[in-house]
C-alpha positions in Angstrom: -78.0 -72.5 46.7 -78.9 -75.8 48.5 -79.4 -75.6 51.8 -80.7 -78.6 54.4 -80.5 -79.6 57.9 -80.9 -83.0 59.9 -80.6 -82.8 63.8 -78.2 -84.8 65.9 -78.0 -85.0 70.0 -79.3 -81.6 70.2 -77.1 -79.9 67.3 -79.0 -78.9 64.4 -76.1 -79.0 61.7 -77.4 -76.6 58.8 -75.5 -77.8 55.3 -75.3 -74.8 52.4 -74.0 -75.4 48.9 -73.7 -72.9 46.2 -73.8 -70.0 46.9 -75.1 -67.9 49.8 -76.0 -64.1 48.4 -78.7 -61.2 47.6 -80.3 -63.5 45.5 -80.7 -66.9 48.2 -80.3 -65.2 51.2 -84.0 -64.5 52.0 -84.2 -68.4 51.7 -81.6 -69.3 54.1 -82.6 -66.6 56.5 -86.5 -68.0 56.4 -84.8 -71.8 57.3 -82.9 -70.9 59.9 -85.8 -68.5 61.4 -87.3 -71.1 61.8 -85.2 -73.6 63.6 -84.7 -70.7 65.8 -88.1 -70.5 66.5 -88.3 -74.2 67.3 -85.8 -73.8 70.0 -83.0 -74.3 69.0 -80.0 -73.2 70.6 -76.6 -74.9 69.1 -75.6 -74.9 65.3 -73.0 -76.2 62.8 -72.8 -74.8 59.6 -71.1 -77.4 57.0 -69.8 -75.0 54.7 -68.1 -77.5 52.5 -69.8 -77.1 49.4 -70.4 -73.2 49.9 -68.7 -71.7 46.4 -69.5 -68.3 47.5 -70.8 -65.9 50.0 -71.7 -62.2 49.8 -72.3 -59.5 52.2 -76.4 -60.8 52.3 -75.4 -64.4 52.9 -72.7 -63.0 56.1 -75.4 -61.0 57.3 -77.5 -64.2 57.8 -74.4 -65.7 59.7 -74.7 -63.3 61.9 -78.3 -62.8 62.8 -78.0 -66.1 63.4 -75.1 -66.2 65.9 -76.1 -62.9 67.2 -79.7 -64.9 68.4 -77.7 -67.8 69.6 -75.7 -65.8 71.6 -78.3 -63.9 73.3 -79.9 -67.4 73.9 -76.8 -68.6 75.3 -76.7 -71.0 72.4 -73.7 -71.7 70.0 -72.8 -71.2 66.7 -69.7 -72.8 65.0 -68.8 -72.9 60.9 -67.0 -76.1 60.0 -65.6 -77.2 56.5 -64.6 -73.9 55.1 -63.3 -73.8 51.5 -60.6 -71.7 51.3 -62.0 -68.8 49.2 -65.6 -68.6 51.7 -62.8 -68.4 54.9 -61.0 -65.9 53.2 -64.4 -64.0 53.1 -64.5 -64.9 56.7 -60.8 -63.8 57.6 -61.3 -60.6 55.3 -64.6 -59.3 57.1 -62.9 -60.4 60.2 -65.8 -62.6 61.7 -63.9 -65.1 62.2 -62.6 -63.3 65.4 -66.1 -64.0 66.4 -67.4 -67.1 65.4 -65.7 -70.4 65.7 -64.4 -72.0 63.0 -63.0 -75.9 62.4 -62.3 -77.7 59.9 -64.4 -80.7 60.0 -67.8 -81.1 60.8 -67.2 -83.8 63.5 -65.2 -81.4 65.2 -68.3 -78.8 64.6 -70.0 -80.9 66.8 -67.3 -81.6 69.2 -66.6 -77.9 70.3 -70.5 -77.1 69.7 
């Protein structure tokens, strides 16, 4: 997994390649802890290049927007490929959390 971040009019948009499970997870989990802890209160996730994400990597997703939520901040995944929103569709959070498919319009409706 790759994971970055960069910071834009207030939105932090959080980039993940590869892929998100038991074994990356703990990493992810420890980045975004800490933007959380900074403050920060609205989030894109560019999914784009995510090839795969297991049960660890969704729980992440949703600690995340679980926190943002009782921040009143936002969460919104953008870029899906089609297998990782399947995952999404399957495990039904995607009832939950916003989804688009572009980036720009992450940020837009973020």
């Amino acid at each position: 997994m790759k994971l970055d971040h960069e910071e834009k009019n207030g939105v932090v948009c959080v980039r993940i390649a590869g892929r998100l499970d038991a074994d990356s997870a703990a990493q992810a989990e420890t980045t975004i802890k800490g933007l959380l802890k900074e403050g920060k209160s609205r989030m894109v996730f560019d999914l784009g290049q995510m090839d795969y994400i297991s049960s660890a990597g969704l729980r992440v997703i949703l600690m995340t927007v679980k926190e943002l939520q009782s921040r009143k901040g936002k969460v919104v995944l953008s870029a899906l490929t089609p297998y990782v929103r399947e995952i999404f569709d399957v495990s039904n959070f995607s009832s939950i959390i916003p989804i688009t498919d572009t980036v720009e319009a992450g940020f837009q409706k973020v």
